[in-house]
Biopython code that builds the backbone (N, CA, C, O; Angstrom):
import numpy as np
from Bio.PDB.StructureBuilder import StructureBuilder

atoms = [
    (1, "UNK", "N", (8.146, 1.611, 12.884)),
    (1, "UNK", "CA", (7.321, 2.763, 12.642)),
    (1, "UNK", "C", (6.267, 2.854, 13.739)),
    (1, "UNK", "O", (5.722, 1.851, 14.199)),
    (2, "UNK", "N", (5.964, 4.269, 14.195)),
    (2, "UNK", "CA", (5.288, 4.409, 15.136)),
    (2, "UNK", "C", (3.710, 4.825, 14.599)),
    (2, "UNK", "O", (3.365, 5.732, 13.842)),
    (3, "UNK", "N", (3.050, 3.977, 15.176)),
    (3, "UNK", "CA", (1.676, 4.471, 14.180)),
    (3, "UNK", "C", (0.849, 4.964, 15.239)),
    (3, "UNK", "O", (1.067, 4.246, 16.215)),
    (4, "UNK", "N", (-0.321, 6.182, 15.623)),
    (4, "UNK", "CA", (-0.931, 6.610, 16.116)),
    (4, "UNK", "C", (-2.065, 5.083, 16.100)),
    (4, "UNK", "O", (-1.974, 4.304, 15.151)),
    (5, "UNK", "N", (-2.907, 4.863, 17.050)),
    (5, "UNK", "CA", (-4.087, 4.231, 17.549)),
    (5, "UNK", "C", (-5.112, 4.750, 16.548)),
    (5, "UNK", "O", (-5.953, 3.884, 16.307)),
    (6, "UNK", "N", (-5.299, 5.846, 15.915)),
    (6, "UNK", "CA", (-6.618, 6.419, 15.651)),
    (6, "UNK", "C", (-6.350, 6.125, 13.975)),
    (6, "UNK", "O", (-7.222, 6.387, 13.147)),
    (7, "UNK", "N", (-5.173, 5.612, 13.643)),
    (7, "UNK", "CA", (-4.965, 5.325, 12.002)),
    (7, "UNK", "C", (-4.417, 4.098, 11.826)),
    (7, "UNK", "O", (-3.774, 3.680, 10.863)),
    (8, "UNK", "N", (-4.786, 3.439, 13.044)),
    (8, "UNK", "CA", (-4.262, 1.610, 12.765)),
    (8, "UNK", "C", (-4.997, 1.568, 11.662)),
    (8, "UNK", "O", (-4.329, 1.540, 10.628)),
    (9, "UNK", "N", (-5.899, 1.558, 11.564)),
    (9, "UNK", "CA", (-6.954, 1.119, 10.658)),
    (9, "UNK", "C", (-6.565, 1.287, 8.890)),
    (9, "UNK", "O", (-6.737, 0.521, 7.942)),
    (10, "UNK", "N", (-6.096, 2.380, 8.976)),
    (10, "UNK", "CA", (-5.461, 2.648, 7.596)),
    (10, "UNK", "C", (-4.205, 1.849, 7.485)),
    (10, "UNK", "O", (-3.940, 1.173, 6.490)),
    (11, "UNK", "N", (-3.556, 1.933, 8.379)),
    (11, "UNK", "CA", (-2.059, 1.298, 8.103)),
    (11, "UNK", "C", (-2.267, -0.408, 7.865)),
    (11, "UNK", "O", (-1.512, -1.055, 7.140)),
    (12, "UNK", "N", (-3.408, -0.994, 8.597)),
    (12, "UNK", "CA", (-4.152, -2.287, 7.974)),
    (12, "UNK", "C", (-4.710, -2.723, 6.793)),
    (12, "UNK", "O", (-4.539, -3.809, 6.240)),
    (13, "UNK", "N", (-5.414, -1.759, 6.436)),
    (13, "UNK", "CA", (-5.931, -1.524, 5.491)),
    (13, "UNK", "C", (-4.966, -1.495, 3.963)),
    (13, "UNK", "O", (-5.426, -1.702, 2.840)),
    (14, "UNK", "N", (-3.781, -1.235, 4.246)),
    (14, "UNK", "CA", (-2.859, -0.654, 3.382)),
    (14, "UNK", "C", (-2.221, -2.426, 3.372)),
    (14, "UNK", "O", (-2.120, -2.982, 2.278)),
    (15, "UNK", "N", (-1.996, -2.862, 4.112)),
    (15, "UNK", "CA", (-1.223, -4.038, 4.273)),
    (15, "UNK", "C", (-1.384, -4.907, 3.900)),
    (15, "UNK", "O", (-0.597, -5.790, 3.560)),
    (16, "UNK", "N", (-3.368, -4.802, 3.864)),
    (16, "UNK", "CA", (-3.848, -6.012, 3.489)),
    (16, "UNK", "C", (-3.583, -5.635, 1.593)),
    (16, "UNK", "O", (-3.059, -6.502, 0.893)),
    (17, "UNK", "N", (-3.993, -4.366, 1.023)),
    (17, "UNK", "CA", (-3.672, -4.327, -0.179)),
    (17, "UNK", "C", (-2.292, -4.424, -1.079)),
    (17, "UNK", "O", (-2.145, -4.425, -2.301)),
    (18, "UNK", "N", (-1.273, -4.510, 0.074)),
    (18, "UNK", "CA", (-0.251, -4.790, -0.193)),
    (18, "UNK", "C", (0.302, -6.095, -0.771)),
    (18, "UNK", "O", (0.888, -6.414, -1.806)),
    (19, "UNK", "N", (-0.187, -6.793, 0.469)),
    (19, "UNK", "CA", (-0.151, -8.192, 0.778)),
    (19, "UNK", "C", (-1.062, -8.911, -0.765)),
    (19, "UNK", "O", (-0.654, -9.945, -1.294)),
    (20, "UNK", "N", (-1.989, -8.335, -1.157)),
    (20, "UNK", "CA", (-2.952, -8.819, -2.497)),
    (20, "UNK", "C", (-1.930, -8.422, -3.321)),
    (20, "UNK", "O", (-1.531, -9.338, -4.041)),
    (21, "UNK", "N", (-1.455, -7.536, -3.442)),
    (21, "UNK", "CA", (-0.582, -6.616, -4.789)),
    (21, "UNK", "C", (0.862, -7.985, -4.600)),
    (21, "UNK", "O", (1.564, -8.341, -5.546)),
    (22, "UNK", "N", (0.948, -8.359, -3.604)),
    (22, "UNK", "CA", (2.239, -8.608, -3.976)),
    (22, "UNK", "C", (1.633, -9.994, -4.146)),
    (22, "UNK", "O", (2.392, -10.358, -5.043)),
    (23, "UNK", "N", (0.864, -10.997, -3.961)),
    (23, "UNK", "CA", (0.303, -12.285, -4.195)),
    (23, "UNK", "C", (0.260, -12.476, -6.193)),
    (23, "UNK", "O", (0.583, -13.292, -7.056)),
    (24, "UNK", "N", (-0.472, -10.878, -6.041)),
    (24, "UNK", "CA", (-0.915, -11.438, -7.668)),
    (24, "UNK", "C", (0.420, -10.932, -8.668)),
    (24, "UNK", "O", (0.437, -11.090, -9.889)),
    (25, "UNK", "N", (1.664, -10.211, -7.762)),
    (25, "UNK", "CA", (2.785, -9.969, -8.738)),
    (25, "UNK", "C", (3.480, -11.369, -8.393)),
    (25, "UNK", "O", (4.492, -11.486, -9.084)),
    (26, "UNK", "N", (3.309, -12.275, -7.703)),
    (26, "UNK", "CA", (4.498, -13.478, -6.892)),
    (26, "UNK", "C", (3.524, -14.605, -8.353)),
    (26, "UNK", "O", (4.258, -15.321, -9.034)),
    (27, "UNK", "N", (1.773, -14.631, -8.700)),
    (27, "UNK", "CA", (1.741, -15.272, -9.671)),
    (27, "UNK", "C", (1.702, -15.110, -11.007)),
    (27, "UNK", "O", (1.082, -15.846, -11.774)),
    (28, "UNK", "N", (2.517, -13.918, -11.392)),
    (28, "UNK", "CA", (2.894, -13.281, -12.772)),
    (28, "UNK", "C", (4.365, -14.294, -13.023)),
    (28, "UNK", "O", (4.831, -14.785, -14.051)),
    (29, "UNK", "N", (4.807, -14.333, -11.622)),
    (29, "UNK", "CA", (6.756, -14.955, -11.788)),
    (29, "UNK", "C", (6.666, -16.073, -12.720)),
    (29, "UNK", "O", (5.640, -16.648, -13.085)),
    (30, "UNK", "N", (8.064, -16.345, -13.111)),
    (30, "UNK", "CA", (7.319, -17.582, -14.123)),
    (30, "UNK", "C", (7.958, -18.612, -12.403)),
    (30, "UNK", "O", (8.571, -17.880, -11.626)),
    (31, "UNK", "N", (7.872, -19.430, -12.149)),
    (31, "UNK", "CA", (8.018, -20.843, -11.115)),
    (31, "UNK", "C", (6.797, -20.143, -9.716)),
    (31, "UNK", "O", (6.585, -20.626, -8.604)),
    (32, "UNK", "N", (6.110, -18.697, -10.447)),
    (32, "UNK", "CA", (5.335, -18.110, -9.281)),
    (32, "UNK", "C", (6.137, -17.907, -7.885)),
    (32, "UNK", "O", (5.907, -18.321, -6.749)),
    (33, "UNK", "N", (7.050, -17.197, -8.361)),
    (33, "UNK", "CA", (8.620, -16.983, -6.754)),
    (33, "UNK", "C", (9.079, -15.614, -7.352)),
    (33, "UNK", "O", (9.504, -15.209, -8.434)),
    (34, "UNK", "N", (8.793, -15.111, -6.149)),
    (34, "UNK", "CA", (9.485, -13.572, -5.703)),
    (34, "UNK", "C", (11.132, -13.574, -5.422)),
    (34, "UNK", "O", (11.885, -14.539, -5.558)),
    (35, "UNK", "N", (11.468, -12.270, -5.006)),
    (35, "UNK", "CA", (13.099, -12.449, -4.336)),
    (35, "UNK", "C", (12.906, -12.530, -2.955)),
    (35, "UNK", "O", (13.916, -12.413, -2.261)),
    (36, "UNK", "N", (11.660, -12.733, -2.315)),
    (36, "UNK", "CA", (11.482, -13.462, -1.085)),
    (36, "UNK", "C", (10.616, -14.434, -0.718)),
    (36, "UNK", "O", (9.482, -14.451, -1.198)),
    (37, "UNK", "N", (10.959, -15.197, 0.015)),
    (37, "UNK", "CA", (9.641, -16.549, -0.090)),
    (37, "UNK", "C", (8.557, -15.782, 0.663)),
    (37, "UNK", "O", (8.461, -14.584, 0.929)),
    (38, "UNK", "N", (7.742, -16.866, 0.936)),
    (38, "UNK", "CA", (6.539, -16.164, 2.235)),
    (38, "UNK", "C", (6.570, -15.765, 2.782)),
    (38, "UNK", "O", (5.975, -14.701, 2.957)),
    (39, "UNK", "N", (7.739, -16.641, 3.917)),
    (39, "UNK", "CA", (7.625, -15.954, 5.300)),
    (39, "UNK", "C", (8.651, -15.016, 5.198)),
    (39, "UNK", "O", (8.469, -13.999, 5.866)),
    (40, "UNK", "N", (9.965, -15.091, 4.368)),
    (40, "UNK", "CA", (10.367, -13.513, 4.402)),
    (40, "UNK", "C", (10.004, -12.013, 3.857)),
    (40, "UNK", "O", (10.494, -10.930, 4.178)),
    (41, "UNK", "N", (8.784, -12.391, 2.750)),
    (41, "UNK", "CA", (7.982, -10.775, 2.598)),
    (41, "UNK", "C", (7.009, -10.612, 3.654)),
    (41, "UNK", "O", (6.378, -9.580, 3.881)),
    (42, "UNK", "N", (6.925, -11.802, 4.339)),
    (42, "UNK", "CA", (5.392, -11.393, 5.627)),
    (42, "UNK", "C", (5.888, -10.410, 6.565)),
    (42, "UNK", "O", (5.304, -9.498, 7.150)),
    (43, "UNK", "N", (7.399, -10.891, 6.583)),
    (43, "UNK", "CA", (8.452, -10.237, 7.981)),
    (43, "UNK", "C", (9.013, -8.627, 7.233)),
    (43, "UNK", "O", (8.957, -7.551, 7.828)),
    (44, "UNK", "N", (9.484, -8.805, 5.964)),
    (44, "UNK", "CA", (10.555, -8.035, 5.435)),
    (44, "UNK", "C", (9.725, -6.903, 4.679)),
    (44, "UNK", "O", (9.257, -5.827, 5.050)),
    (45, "UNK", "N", (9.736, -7.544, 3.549)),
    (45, "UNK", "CA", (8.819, -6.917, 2.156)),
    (45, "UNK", "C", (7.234, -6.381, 1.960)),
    (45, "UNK", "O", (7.024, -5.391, 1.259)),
    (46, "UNK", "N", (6.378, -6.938, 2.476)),
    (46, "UNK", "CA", (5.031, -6.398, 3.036)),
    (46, "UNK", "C", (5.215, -5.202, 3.576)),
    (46, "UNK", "O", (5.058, -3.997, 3.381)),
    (47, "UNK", "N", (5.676, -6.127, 4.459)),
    (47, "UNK", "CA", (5.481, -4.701, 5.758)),
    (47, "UNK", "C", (6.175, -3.399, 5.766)),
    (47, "UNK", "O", (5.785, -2.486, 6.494)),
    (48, "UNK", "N", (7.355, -3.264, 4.852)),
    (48, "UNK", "CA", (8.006, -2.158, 4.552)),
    (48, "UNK", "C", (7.265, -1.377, 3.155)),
    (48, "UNK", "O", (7.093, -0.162, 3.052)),
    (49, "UNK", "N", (6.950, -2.242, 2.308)),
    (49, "UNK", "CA", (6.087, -1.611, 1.472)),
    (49, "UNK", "C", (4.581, -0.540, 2.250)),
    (49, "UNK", "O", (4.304, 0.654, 2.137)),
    (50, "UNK", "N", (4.049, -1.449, 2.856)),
    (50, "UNK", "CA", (3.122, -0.752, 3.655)),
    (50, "UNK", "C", (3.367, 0.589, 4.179)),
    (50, "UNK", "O", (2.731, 1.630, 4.009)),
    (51, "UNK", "N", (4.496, 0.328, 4.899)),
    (51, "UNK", "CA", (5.058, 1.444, 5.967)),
    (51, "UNK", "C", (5.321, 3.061, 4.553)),
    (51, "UNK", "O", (4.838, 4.192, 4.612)),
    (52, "UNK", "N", (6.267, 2.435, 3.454)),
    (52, "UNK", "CA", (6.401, 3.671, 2.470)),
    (52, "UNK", "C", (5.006, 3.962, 2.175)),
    (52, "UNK", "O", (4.773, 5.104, 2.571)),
    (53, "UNK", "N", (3.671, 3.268, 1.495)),
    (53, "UNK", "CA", (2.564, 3.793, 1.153)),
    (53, "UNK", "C", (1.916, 4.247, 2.514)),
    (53, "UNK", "O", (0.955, 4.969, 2.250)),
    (54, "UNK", "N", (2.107, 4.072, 4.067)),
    (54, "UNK", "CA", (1.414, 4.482, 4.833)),
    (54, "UNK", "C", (1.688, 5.729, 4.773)),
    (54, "UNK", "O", (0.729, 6.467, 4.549)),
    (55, "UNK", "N", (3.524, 6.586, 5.006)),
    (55, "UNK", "CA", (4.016, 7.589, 5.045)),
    (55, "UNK", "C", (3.814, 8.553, 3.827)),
    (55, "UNK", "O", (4.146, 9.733, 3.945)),
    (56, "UNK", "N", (3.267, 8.069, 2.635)),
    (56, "UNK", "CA", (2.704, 8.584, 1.382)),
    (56, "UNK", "C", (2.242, 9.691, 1.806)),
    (56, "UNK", "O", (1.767, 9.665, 2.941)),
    (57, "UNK", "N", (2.216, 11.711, 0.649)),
    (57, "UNK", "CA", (1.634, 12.063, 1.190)),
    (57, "UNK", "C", (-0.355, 12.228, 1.035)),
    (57, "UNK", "O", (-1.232, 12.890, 1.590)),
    (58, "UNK", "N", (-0.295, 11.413, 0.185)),
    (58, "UNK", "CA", (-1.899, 11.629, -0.262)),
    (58, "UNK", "C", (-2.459, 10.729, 0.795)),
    (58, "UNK", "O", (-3.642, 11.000, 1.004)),
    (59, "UNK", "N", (-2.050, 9.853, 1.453)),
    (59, "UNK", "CA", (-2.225, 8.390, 2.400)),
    (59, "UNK", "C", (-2.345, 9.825, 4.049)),
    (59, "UNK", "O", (-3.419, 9.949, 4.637)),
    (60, "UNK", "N", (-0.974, 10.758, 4.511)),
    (60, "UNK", "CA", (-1.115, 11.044, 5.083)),
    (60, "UNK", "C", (-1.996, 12.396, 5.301)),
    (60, "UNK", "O", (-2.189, 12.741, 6.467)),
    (61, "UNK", "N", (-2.699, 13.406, 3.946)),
    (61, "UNK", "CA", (-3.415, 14.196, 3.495)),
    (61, "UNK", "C", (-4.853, 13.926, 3.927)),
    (61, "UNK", "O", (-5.738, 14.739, 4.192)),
    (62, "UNK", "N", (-4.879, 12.548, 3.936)),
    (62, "UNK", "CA", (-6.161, 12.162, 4.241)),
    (62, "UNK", "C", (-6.984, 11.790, 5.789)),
    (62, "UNK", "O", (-8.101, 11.949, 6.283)),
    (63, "UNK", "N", (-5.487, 11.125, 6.219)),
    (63, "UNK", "CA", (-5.658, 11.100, 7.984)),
    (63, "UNK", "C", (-5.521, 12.224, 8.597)),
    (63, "UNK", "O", (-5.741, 12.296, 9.806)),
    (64, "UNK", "N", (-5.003, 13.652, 7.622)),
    (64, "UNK", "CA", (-4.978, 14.451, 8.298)),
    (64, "UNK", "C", (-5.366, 15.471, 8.358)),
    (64, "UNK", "O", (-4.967, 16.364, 9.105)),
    (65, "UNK", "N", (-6.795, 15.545, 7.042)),
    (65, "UNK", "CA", (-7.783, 16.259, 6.737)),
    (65, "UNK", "C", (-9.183, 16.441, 7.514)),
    (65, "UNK", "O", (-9.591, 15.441, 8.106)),
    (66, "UNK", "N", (-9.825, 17.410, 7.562)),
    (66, "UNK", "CA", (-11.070, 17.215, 7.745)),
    (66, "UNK", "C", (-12.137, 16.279, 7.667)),
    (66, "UNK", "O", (-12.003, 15.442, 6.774)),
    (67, "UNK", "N", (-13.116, 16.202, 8.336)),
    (67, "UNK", "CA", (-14.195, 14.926, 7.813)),
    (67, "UNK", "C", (-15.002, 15.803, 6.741)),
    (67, "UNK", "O", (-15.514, 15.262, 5.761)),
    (68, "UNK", "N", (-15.110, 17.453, 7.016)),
    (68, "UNK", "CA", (-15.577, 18.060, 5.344)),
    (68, "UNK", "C", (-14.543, 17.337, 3.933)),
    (68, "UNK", "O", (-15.143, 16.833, 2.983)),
    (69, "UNK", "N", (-13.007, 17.366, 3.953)),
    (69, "UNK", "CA", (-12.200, 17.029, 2.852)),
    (69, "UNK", "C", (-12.519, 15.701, 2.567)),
    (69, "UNK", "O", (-12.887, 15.276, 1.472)),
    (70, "UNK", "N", (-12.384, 15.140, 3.470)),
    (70, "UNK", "CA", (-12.277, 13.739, 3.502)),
    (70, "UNK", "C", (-13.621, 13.370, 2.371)),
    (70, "UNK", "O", (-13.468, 12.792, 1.295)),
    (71, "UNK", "N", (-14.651, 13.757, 2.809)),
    (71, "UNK", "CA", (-16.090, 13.526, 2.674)),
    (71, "UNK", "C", (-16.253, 14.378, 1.413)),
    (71, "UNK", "O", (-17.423, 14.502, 1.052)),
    (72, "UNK", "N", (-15.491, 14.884, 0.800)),
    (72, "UNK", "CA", (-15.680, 15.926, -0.390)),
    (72, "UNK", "C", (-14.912, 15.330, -1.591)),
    (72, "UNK", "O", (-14.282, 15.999, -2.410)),
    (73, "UNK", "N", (-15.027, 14.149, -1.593)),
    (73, "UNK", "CA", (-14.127, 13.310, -2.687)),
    (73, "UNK", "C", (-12.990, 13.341, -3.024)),
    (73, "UNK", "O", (-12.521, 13.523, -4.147)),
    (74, "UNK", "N", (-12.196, 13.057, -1.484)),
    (74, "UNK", "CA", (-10.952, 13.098, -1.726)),
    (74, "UNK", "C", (-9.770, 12.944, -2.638)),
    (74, "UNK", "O", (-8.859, 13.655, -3.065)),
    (75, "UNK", "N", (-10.395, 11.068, -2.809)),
    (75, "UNK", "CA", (-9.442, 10.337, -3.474)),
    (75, "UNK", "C", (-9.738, 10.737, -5.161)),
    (75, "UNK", "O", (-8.816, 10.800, -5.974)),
    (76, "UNK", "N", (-11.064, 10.968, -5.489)),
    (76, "UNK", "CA", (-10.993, 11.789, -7.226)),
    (76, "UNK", "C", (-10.197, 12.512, -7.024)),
    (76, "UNK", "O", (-9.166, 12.218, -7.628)),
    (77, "UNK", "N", (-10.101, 13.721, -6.211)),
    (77, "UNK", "CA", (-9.238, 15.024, -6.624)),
    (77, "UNK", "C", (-8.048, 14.741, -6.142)),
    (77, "UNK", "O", (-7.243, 15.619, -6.454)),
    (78, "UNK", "N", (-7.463, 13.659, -5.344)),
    (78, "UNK", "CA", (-5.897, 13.769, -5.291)),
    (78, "UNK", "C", (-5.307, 12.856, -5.752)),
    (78, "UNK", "O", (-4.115, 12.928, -5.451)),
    (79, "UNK", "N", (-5.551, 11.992, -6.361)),
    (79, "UNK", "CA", (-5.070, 10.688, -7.000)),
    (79, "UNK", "C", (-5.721, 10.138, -8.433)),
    (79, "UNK", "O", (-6.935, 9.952, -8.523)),
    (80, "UNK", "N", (-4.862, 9.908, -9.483)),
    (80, "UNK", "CA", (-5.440, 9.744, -10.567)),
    (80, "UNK", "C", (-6.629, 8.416, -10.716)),
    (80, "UNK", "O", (-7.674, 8.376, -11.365)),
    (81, "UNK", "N", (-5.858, 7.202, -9.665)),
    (81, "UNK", "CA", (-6.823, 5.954, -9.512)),
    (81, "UNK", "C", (-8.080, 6.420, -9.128)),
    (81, "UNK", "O", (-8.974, 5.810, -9.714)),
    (82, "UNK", "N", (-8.576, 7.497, -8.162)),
    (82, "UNK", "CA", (-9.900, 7.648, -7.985)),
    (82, "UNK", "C", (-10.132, 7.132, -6.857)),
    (82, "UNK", "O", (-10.613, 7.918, -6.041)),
    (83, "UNK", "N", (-9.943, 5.953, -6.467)),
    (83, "UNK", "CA", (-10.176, 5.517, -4.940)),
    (83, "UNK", "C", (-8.843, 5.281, -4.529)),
    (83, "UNK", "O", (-7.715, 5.323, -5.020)),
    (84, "UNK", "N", (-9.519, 4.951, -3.173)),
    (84, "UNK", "CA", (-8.003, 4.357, -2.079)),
    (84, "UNK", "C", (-7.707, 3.376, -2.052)),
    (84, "UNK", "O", (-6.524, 3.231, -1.745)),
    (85, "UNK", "N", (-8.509, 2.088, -2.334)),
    (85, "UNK", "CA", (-7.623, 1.088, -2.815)),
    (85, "UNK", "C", (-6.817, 0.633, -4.152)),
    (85, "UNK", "O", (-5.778, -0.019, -4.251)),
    (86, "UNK", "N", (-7.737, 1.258, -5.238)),
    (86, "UNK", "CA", (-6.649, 1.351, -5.701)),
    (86, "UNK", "C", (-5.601, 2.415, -6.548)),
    (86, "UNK", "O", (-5.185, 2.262, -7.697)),
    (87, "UNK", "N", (-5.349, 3.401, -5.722)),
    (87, "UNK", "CA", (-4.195, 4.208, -5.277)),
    (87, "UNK", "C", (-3.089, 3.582, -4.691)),
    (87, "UNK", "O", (-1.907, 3.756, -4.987)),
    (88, "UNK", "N", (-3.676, 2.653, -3.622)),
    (88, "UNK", "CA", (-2.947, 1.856, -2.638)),
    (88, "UNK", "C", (-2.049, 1.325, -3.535)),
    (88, "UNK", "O", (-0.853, 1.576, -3.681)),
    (89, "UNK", "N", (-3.062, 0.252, -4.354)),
    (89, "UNK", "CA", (-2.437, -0.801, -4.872)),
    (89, "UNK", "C", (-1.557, -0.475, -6.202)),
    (89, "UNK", "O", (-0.549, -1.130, -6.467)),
    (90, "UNK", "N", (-1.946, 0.416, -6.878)),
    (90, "UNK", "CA", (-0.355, 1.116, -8.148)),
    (90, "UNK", "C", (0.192, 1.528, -7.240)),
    (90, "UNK", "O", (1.350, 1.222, -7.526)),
    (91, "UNK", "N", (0.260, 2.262, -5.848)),
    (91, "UNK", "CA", (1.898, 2.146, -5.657)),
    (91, "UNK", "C", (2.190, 0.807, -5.295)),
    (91, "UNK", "O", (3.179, 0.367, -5.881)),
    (92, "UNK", "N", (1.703, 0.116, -4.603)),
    (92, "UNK", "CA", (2.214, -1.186, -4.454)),
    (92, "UNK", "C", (2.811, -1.841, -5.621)),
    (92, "UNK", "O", (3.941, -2.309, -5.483)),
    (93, "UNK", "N", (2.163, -1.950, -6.850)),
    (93, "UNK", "CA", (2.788, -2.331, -7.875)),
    (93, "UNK", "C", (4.004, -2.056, -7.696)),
    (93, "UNK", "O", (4.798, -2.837, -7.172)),
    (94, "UNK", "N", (4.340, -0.697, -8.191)),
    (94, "UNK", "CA", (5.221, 0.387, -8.411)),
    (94, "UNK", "C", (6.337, -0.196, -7.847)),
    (94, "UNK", "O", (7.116, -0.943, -8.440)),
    (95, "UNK", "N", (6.421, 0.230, -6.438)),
    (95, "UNK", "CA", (7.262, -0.668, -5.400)),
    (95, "UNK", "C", (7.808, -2.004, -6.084)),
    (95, "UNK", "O", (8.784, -2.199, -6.809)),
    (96, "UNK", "N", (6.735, -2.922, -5.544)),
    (96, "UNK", "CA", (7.154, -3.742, -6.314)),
    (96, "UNK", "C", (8.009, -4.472, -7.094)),
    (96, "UNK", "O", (8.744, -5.417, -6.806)),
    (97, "UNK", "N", (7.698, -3.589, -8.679)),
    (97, "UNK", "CA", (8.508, -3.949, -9.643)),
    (97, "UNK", "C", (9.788, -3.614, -9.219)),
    (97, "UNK", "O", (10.708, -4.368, -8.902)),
    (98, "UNK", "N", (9.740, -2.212, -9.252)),
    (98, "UNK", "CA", (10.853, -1.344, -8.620)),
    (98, "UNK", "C", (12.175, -1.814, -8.093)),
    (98, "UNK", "O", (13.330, -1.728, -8.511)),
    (99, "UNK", "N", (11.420, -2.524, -6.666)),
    (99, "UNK", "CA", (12.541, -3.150, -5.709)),
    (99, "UNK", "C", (12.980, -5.150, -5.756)),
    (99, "UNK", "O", (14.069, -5.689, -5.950)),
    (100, "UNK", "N", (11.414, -5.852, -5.452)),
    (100, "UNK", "CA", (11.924, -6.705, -5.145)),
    (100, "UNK", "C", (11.481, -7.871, -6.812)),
    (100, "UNK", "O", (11.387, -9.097, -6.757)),
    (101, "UNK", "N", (11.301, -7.077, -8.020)),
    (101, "UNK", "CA", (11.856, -8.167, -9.050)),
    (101, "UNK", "C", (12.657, -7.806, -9.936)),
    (101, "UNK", "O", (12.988, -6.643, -10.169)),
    (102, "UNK", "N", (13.091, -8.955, -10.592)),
    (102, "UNK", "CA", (14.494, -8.817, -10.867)),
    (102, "UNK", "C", (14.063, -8.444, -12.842)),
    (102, "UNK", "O", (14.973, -8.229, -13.642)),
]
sb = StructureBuilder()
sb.init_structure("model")
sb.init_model(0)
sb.init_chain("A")
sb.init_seg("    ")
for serial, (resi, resn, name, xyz) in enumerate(atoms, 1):
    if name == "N":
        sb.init_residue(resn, " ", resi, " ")
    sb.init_atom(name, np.array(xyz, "f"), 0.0, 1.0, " ", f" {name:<3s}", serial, name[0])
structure = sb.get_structure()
């Protein structure tokens, strides 16, 4: 995925909440084990999760709004969570469950 310079920051931002979302679903497991170990969600599973919530369109609504929208309480009026992290992080759940448990 090709990410613009001026929205690294979000696409980091997203990764790191990813990366939490999927820590505290890996210690729900019962032996605390995903369908990937560490180093294959660091490589595989993270980072593709990220990439779907980066391409999100409320994720891309926002990088690609005004600093009036932006600044006009975005995340209340477009997302039921209310903020951006955690917006982030129910879809991360979501995902999640979704794909990589069984």
């Amino acid at each position: 995925m090709k990410i613009k310079n001026k929205h690294r920051w979000m696409y980091n931002y997203i990764l790191v909440h990813v990366a939490r979302t999927w820590e505290r679903s890996r210690m729900e497991q019962p032996h605390q084990e995903m369908t990937q170990d560490n180093v294959e969600s660091a490589e595989d599973g993270i980072p593709t999760i990220a990439d779907t919530i980066f391409d999100n369109d409320i994720i891309q609504g926002f990088l690609n709004a005004s600093e009036e929208v932006k600044s006009d309480d975005y995340w209340n009026k477009n997302t039921k969570e209310g903020m951006s992290d955690w917006f982030i992080e129910s879809l991360a759940d979501k995902i999640i469950n979704e794909k990589y448990l069984d």
